[in-house]
C-alpha positions in Angstrom: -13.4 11.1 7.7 -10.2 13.2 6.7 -10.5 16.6 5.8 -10.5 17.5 2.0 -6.8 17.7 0.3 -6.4 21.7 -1.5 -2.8 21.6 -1.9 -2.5 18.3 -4.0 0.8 17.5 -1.6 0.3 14.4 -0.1 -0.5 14.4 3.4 0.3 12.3 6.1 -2.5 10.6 7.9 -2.7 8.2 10.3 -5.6 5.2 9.5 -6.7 2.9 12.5 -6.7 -0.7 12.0 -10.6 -0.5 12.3 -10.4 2.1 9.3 -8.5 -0.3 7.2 -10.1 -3.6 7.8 -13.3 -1.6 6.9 -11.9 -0.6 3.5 -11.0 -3.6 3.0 -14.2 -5.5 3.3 -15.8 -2.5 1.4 -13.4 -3.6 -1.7 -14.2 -7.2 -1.2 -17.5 -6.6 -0.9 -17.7 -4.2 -3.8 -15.4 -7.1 -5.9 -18.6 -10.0 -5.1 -21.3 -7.7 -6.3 -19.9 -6.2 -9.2 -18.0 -9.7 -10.3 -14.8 -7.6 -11.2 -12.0 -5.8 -9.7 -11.7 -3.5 -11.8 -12.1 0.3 -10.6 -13.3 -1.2 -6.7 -10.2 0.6 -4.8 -10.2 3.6 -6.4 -14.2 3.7 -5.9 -14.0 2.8 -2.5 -11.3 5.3 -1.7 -12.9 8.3 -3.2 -16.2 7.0 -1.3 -13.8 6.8 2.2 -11.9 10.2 1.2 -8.5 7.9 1.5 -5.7 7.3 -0.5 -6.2 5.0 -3.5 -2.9 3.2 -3.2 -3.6 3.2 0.5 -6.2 1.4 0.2 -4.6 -0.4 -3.0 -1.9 -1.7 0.1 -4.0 -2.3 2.9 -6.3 -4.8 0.1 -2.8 -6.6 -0.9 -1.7 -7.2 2.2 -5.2 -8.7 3.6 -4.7 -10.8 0.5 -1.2 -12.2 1.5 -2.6 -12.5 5.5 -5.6 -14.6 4.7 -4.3 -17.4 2.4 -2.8 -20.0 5.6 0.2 -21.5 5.0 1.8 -19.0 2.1 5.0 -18.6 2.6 8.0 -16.9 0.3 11.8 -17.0 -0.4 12.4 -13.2 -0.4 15.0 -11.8 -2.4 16.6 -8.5 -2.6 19.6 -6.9 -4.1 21.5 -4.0 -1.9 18.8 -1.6 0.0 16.7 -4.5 -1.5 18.6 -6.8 0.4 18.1 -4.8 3.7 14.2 -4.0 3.0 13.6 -8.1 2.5 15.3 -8.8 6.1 13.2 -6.4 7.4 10.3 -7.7 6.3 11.0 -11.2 7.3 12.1 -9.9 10.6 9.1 -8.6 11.0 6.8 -11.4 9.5 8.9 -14.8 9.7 5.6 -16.7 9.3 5.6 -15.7 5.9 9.5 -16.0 5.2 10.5 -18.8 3.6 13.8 -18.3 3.2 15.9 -14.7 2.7 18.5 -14.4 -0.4 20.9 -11.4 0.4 22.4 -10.0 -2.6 25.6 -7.0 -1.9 23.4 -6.3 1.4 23.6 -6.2 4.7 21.4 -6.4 8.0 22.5 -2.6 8.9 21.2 -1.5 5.7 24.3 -0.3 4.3 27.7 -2.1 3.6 
């Protein structure tokens, strides 16, 4: 488990993906029992010692990875533009199509 934060600056900390998919079926579980989402990350961060919106992303994500066949047009506008081709560069499964808006593949113009 990570050590304590004292500073309140975030800290950088690297979770494995054993770490996360554990979190992850914590929330889920935690979301069947109670019959609610409401308050689960946050409960099963402090519990864990992790980041809330760590946990928040790594529960999103496991969301968009486990419905088959969901797929997305994704748009972005300038650095938006750059940050959606990265991300269906990296996950073309998911990309159903890519709108470029005043970007570019380099990230800048």
């Amino acid at each position: 488990m990570p050590k304590e934060q004292t500073s309140g600056k975030p800290t950088t900390r690297r979770y494995s993906p054993e770490e996360k998919t554990a979190a992850v079926r914590m929330v889920r579980t935690l979301r069947a029992e109670l019959g609610t989402e409401h308050g689960t990350v946050h409960r099963v961060a402090a519990q864990l010692g992790y980041g809330v919106e760590s946990v928040r992303m790594w529960v999103k994500q496991a969301d968009i990875d486990d419905v088959p066949g969901s797929r997305a047009t994704l748009v972005g506008q300038s650095m938006g533009a750059h940050t959606a081709f990265l991300a269906a560069a990296a996950r073309p499964d998911l990309a159903d199509g890519l709108v470029m808006l005043e970007g570019h593949v380099s990230g800048s113009d």
